[in-house]
MDTraj code that builds the backbone (N, CA, C; nanometers):
import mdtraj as md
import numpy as np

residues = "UNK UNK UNK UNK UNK UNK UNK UNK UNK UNK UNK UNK UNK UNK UNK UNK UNK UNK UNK UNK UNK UNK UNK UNK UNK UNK UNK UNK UNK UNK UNK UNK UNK UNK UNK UNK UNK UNK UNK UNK UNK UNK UNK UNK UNK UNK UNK UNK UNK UNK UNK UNK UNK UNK UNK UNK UNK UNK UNK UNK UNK UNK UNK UNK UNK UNK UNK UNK UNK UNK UNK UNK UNK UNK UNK UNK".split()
xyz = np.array([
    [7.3012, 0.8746, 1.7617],
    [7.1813, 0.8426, 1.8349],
    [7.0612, 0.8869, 1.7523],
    [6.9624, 0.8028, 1.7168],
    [6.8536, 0.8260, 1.6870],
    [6.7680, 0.8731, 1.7261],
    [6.6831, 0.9580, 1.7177],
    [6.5612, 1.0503, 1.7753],
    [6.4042, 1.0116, 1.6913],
    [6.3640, 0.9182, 1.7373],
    [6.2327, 0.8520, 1.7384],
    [6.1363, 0.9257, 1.8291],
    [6.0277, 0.9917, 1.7094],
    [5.9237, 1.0485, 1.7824],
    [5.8465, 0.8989, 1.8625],
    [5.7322, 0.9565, 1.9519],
    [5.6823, 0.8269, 1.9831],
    [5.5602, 0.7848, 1.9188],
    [5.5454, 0.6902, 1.8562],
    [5.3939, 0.7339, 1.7640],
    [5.3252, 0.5790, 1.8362],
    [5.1854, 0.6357, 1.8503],
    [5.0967, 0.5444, 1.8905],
    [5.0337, 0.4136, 1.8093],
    [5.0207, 0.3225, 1.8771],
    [5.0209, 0.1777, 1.8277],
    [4.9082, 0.1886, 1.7288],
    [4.8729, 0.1216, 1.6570],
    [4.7638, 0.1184, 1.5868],
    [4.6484, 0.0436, 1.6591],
    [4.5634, 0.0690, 1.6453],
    [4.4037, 0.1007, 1.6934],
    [4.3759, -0.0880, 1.6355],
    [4.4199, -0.2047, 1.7506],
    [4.3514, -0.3207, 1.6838],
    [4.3053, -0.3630, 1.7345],
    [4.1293, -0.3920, 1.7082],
    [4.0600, -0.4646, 1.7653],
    [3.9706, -0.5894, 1.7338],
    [4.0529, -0.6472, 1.6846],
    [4.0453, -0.7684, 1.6222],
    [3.9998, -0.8409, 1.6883],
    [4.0739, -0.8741, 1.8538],
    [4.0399, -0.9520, 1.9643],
    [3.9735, -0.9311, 2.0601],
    [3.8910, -0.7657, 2.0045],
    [3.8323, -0.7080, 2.1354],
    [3.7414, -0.8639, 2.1482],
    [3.6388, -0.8801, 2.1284],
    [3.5399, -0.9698, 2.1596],
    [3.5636, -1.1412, 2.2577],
    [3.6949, -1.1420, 2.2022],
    [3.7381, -1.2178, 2.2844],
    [3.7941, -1.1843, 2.4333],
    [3.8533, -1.0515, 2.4249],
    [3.8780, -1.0243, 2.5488],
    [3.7394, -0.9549, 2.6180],
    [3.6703, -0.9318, 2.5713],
    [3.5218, -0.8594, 2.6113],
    [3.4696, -0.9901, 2.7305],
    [3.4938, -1.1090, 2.6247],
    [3.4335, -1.2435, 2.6943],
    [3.4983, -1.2942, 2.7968],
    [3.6354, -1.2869, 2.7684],
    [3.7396, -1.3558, 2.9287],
    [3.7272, -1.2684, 3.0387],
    [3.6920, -1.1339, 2.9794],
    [3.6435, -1.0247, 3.1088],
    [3.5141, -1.0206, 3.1824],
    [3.4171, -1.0709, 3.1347],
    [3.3241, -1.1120, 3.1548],
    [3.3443, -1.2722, 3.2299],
    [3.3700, -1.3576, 3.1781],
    [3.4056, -1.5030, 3.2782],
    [3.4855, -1.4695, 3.4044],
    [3.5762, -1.3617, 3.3594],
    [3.6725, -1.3147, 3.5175],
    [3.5754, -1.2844, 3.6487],
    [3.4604, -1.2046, 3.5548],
    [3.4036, -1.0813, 3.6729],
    [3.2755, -1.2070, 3.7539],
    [3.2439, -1.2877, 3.6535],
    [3.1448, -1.3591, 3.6840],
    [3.2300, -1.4715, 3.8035],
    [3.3312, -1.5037, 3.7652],
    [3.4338, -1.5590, 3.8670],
    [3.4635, -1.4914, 4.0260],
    [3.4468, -1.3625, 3.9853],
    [3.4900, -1.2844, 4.1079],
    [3.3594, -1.2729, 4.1792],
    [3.2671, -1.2401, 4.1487],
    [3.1044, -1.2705, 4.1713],
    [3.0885, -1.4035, 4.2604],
    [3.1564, -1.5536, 4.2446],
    [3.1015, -1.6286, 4.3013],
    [3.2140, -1.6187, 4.3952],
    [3.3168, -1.6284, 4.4010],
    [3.3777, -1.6267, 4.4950],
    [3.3580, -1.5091, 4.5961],
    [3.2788, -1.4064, 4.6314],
    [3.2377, -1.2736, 4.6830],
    [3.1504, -1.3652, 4.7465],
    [3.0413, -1.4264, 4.6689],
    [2.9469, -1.5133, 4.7173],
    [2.9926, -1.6094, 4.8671],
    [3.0892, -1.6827, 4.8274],
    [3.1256, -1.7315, 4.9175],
    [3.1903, -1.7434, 5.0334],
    [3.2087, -1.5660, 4.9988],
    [3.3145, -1.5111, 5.1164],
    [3.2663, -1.4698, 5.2042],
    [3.0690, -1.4202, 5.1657],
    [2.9814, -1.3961, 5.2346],
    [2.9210, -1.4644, 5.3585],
    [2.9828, -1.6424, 5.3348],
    [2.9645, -1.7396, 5.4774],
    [3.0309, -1.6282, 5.5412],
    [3.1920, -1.6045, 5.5457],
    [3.2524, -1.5479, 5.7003],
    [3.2398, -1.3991, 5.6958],
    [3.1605, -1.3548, 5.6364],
    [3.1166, -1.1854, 5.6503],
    [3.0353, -1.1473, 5.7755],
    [3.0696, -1.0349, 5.8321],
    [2.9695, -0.9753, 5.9306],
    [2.8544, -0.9151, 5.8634],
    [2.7336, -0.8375, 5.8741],
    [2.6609, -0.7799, 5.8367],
    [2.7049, -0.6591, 5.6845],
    [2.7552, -0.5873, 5.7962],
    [2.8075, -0.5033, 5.7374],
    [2.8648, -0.5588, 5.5893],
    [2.9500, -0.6392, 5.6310],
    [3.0484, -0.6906, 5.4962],
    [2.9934, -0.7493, 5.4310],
    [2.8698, -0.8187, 5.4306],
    [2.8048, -0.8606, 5.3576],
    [2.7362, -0.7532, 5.2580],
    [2.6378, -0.6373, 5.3142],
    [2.5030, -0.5396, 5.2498],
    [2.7005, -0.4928, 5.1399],
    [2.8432, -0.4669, 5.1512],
    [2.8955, -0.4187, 5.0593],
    [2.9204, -0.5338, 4.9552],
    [2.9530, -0.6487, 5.0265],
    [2.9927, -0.7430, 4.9100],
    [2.7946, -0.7842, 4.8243],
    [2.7380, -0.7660, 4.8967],
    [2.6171, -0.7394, 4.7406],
    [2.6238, -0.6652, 4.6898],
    [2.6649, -0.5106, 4.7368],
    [2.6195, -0.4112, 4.6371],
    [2.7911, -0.4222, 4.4897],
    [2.8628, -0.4688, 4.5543],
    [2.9873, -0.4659, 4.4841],
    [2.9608, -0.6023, 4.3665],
    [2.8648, -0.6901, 4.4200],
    [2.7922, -0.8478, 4.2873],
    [2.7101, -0.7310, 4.2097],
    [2.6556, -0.6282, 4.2550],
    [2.5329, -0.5681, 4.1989],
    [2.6133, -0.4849, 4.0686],
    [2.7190, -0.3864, 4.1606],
    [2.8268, -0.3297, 4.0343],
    [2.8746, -0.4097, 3.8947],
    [2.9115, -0.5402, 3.9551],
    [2.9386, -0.5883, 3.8628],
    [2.8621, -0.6661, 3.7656],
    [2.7520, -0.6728, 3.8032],
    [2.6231, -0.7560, 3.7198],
    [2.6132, -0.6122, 3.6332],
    [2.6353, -0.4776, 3.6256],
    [2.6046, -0.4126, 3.5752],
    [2.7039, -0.3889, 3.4875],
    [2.8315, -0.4014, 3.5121],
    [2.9620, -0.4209, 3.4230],
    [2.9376, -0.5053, 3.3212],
    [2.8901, -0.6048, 3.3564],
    [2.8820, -0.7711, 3.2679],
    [2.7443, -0.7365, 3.1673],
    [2.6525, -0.6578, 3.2034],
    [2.5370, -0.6035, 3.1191],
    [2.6223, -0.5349, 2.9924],
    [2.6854, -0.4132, 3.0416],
    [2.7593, -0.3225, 2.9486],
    [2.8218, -0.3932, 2.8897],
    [2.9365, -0.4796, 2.9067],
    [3.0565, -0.5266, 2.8494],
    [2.9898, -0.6419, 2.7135],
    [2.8376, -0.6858, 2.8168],
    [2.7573, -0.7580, 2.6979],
    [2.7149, -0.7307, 2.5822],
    [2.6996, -0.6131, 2.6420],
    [2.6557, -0.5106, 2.4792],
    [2.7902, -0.4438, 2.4055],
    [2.9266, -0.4397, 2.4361],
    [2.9921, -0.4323, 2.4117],
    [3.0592, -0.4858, 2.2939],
    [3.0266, -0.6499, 2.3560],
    [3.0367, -0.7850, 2.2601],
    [2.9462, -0.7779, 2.1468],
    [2.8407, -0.7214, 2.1581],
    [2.7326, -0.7695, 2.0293],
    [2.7752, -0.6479, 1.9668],
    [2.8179, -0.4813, 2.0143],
    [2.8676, -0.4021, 1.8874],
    [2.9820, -0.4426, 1.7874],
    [3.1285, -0.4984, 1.9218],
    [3.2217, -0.5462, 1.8523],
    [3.1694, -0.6446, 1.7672],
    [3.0858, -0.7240, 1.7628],
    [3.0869, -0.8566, 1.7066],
    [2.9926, -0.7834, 1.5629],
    [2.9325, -0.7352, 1.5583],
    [2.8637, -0.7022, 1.4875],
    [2.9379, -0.5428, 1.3811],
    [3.0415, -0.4885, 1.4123],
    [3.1103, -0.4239, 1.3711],
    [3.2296, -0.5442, 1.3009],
    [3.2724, -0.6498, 1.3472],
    [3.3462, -0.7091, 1.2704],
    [3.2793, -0.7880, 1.1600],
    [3.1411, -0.7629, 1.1945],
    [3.1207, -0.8654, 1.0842],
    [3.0672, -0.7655, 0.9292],
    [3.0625, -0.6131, 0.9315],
    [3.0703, -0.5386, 0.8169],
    [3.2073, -0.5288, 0.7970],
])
top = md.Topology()
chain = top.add_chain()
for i, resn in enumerate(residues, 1):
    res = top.add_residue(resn, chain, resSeq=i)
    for name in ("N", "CA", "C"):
        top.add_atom(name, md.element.get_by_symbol(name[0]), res)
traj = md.Trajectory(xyz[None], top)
């Protein structure tokens, strides 16, 4: 029997930027559909499902700037 330490994957982020972007189309996805869930919301469920569009407009800010470091780190 072999005894394999466990050694950690290597560090690749080759595709971050692409996944930066499908995470971003996801959240913006989840955003409209929140939107629309807001027709059968009570009050209440509504003031959370904005503040939860609001969270994520702030995710999609970060993750934006995310994209322009990755993108701009791959390109040195």
């Amino acid at each position: 029997m072999s005894h394999r330490k466990n050694q950690p994957k290597p560090d690749n982020r080759k595709d971050n930027v692409e996944k930066l972007q499908d995470m971003v189309q996801e959240t913006i996805q989840n955003m409209e559909e929140t939107e629309a869930a807001m027709e059968f919301a009570s009050e209440e469920e509504k003031k959370e499902l904005r503040e939860k569009n609001q969270r994520r407009r702030e995710s999609i800010d970060a993750m934006r700037q995310e994209i322009r470091d990755e993108y701009r780190d791959q390109q040195q």
